[in-house]
Backbone as a chain_set.jsonl record, in Angstrom:
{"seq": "XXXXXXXXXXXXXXXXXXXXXXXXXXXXXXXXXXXXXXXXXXXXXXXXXXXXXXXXXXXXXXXXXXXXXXXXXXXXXXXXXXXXXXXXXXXXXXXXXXXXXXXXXXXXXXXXXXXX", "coords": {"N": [[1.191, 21.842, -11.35], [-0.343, 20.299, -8.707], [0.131, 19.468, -5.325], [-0.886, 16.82, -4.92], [-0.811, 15.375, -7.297], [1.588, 15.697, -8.094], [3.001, 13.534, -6.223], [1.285, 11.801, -6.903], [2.489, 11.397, -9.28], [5.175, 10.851, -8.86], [5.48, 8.339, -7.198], [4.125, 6.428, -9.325], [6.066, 6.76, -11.392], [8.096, 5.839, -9.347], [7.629, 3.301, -9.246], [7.82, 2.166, -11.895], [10.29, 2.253, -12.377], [11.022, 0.674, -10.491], [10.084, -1.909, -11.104], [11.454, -2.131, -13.804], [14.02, -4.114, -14.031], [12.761, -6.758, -13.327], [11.017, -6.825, -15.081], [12.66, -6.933, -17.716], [14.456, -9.497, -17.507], [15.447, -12.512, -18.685], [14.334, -15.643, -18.83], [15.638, -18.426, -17.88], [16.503, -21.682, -19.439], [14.384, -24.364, -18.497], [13.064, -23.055, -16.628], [10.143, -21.489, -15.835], [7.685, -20.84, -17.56], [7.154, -18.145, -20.464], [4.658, -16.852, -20.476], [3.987, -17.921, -17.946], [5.887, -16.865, -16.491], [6.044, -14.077, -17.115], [3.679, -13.7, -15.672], [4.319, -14.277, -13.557], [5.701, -11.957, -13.064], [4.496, -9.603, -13.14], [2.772, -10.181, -10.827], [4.682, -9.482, -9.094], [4.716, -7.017, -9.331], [2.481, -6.048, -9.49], [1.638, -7.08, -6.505], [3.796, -5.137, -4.776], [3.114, -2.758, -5.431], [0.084, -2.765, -4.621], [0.637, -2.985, -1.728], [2.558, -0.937, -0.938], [0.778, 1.568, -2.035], [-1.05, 0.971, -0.213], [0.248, 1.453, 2.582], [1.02, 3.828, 2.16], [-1.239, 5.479, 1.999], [-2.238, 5.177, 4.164], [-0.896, 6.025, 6.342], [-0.695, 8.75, 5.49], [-3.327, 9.022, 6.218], [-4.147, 8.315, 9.255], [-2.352, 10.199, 9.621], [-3.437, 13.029, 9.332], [-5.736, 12.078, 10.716], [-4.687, 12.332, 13.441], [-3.666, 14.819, 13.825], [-6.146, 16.608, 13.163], [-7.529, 15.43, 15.656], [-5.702, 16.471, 17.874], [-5.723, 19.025, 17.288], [-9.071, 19.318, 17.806], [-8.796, 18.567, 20.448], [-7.101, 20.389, 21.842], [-8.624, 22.836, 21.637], [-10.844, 22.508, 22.553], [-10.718, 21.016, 26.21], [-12.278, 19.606, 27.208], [-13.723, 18.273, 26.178], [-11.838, 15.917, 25.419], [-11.857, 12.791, 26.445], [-13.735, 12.07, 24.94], [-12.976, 12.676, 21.89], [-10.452, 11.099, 22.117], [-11.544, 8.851, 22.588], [-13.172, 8.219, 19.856], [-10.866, 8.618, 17.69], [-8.803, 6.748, 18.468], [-10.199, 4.617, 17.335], [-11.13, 5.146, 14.951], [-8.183, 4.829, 14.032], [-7.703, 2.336, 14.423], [-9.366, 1.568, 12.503], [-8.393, 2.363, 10.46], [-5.753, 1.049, 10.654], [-6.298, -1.538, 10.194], [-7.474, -1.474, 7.358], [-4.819, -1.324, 6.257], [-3.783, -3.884, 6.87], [-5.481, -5.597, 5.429], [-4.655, -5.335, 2.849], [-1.945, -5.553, 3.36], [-2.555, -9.006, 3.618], [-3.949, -9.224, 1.312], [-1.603, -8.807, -0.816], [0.046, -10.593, 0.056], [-1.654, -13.222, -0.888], [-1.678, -12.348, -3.476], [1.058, -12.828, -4.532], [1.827, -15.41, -3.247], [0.408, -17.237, -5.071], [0.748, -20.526, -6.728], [2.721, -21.065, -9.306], [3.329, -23.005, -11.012], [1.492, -24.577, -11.28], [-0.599, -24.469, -13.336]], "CA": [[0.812, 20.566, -10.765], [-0.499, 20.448, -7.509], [1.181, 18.288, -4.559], [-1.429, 15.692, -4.765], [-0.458, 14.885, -8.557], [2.93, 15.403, -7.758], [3.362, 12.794, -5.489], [1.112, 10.27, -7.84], [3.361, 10.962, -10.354], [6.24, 9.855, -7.963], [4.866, 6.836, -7.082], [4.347, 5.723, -10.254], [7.622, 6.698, -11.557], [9.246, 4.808, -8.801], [6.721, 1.86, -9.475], [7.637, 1.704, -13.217], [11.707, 1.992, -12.35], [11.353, -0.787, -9.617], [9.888, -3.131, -12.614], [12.508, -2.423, -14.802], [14.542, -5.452, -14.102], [11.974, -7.997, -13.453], [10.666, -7.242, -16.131], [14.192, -7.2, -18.397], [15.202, -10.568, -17.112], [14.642, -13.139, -19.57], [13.944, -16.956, -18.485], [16.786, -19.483, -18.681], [15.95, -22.483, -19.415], [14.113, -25.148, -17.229], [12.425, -22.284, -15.795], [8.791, -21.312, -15.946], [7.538, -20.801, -19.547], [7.016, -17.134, -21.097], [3.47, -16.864, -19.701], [3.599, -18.078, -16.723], [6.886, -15.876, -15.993], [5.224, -12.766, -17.324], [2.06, -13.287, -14.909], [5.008, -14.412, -12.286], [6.294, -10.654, -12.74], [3.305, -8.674, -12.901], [2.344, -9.925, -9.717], [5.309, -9.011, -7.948], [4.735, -5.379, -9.582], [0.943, -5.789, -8.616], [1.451, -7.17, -5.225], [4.69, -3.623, -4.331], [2.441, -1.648, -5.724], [-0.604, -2.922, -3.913], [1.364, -2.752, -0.306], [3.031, 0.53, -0.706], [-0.352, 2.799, -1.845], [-1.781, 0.884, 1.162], [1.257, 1.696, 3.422], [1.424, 5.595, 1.922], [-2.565, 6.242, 2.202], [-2.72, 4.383, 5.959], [0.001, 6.793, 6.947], [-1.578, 10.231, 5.539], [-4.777, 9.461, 6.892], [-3.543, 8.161, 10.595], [-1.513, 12.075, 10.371], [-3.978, 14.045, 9.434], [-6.854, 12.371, 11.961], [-4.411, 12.704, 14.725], [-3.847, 15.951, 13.6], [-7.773, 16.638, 13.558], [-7.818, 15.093, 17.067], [-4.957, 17.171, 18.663], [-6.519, 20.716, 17.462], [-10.019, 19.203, 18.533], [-8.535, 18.467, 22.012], [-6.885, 21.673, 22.157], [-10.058, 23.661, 21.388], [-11.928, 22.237, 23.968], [-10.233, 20.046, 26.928], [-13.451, 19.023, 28.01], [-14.073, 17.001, 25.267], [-10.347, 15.191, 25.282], [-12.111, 11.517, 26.102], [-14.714, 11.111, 23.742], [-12.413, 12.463, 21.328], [-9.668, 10.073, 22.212], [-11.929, 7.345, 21.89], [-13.418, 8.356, 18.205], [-9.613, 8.706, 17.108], [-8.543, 5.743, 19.063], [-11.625, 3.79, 16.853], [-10.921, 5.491, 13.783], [-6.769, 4.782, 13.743], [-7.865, 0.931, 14.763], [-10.111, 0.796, 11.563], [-7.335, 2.984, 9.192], [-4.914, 0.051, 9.893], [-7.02, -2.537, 9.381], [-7.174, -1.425, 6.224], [-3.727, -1.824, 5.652], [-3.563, -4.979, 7.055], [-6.048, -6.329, 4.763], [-3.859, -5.028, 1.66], [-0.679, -6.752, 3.073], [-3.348, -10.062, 3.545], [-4.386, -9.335, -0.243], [-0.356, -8.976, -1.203], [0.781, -12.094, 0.537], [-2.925, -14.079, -1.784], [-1.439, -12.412, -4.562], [2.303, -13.552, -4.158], [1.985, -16.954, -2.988], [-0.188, -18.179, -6.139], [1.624, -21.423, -7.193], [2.867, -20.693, -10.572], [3.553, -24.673, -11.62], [0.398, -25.391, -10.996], [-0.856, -23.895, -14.118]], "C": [[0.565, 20.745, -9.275], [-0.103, 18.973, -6.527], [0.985, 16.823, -4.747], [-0.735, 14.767, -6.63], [0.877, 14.538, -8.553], [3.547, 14.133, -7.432], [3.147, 11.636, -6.398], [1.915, 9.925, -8.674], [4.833, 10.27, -10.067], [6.246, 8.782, -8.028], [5.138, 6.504, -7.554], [5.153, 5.553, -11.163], [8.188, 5.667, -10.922], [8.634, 3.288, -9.039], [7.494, 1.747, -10.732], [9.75, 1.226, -13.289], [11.718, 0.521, -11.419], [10.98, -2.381, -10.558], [10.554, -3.391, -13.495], [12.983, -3.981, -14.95], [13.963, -6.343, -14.147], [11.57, -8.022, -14.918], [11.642, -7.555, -17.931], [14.582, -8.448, -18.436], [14.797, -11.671, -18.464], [14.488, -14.789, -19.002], [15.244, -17.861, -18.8], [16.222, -20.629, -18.619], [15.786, -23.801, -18.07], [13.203, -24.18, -16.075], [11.004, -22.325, -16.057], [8.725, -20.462, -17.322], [6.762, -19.044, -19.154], [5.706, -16.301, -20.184], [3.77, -16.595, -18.571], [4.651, -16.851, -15.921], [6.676, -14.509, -15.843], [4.393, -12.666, -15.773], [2.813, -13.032, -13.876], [5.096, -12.373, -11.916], [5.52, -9.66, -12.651], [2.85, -8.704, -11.69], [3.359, -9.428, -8.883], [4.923, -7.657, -7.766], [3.779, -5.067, -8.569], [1.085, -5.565, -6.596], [2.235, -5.585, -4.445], [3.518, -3.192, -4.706], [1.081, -1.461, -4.576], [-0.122, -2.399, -1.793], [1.771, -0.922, 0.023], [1.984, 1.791, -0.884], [-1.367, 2.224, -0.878], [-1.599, 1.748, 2.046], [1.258, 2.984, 3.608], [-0.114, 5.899, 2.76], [-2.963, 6.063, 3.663], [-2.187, 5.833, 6.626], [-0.255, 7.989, 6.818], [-2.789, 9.96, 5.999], [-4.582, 9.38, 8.522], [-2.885, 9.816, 10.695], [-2.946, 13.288, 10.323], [-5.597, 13.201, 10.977], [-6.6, 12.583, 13.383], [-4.52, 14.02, 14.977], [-5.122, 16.775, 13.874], [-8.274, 16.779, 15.391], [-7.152, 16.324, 18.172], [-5.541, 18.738, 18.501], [-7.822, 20.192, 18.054], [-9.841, 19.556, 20.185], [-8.129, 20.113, 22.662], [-7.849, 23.055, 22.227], [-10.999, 23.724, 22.453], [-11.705, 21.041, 24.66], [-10.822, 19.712, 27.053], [-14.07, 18.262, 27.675], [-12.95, 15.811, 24.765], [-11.417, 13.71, 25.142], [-12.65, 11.272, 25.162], [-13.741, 11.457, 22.581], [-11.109, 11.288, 21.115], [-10.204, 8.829, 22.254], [-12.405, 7.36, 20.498], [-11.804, 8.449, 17.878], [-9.09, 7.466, 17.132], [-9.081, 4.552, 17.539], [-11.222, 3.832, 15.662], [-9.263, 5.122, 13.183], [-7.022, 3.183, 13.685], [-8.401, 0.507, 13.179], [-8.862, 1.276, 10.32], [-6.446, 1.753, 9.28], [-5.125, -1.071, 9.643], [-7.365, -2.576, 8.174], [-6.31, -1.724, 5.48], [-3.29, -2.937, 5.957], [-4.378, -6.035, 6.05], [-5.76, -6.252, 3.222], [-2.608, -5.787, 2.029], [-1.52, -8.346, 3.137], [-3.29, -10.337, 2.279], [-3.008, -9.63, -0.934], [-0.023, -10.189, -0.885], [-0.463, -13.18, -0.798], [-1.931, -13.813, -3.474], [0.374, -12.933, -4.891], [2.607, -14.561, -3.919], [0.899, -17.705, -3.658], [0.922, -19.381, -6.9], [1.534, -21.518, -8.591], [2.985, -22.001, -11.039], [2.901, -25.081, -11.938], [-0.72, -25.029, -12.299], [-1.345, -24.56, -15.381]], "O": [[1.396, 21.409, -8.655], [-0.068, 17.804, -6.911], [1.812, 15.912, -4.776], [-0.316, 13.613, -6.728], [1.342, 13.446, -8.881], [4.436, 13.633, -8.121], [3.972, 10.787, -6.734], [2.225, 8.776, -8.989], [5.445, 9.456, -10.759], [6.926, 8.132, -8.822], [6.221, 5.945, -7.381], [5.203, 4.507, -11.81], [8.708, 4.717, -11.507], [9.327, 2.273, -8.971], [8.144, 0.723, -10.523], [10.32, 0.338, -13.924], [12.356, -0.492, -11.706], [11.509, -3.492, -10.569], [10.556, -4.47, -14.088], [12.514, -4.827, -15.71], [14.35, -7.139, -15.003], [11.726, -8.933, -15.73], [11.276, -8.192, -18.918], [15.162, -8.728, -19.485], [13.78, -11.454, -19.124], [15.181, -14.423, -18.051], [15.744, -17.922, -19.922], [15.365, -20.766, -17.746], [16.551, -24.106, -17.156], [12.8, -24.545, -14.97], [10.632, -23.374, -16.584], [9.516, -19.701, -17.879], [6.132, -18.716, -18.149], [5.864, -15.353, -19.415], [3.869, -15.474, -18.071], [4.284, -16.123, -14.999], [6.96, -13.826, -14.858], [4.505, -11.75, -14.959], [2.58, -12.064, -13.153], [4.707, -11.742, -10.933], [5.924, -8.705, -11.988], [2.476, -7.649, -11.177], [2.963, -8.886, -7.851], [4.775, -7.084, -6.687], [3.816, -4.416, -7.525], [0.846, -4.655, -5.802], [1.538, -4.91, -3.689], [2.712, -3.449, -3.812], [0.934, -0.474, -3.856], [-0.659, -1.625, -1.001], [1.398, -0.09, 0.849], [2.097, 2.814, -0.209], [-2.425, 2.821, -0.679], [-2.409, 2.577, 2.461], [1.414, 3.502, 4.714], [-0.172, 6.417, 3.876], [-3.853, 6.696, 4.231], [-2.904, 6.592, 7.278], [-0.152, 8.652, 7.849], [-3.428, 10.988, 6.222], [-4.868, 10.413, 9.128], [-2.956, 10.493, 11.72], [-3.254, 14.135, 11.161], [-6.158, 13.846, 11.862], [-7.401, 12.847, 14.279], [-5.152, 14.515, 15.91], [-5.112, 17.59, 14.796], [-8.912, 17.593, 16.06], [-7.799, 16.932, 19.024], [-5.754, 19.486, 19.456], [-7.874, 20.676, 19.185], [-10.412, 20.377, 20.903], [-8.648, 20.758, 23.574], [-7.628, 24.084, 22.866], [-11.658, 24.605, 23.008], [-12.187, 20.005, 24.203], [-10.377, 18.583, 27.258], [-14.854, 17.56, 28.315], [-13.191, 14.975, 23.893], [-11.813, 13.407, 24.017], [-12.285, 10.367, 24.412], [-13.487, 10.398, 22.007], [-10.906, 10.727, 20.038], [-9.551, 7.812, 22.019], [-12.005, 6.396, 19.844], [-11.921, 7.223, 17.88], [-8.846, 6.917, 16.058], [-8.284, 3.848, 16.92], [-10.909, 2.78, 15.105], [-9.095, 5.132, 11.964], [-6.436, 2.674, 12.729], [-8.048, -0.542, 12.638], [-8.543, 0.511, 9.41], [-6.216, 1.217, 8.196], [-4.361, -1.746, 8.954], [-7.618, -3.689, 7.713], [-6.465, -2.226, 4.366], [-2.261, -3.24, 5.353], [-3.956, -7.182, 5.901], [-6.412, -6.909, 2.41], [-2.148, -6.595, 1.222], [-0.831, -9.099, 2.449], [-2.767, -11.374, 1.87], [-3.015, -10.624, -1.66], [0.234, -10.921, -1.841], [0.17, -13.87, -1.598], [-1.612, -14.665, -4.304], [0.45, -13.593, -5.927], [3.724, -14.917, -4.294], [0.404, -18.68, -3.093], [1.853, -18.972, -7.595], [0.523, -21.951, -9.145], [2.292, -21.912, -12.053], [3.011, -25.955, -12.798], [-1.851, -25.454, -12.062], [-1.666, -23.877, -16.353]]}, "num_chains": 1, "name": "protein.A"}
């Protein structure tokens, strides 16, 4: 297996253990009916799941383009600014990415289940 598989398979290990319980629990009554409880719990899964392979992929790409940047710079001082502004540019748009996955998490989390 190589690291990259490795890791997915992590993940989704720890994804499928963190569901356990929600999804175990059973409804007592007066609660939200079968359905709706189900969908309730899928999204929590959805929404963790959604956040955290944001959170992971933001965070290896931000290392390796600093990474990128810092041997660039080191290679040739003379090009330090413009590199530090393409990096700069490029780290600005990587977490905007992940900001628009916790955006999407919070849409999918605060759907009013009653309302159904």
């Amino acid at each position: 297996m190589t690291t990259k598989s490795k890791i997915l398979a992590l993940t989704a290990l720890f994804i499928l253990l963190a569901a356990a319980p929600a999804l175990a629990q059973e409804a007592a009554s007066g609660e939200l009916t079968d359905n709706k409880a189900s969908l309730f719990k899928w999204s929590l899964i959805i929404g963790a799941a959604v956040i955290t392979l944001a959170a992971a992929a933001g965070a290896f790409c931000q290392a390796k383009a600093i990474s990128a940047a810092v041997e660039g710079i080191s290679r040739n001082p003379a090009a330090a600014p413009h590199i530090r502004f393409i990096i700069l540019l490029g780290l600005i748009l990587i977490e905007t990415l992940v900001i628009y996955a916790l955006l999407v998490t919070f849409i999918i989390l605060m759907v009013k289940w009653g309302s159904y």
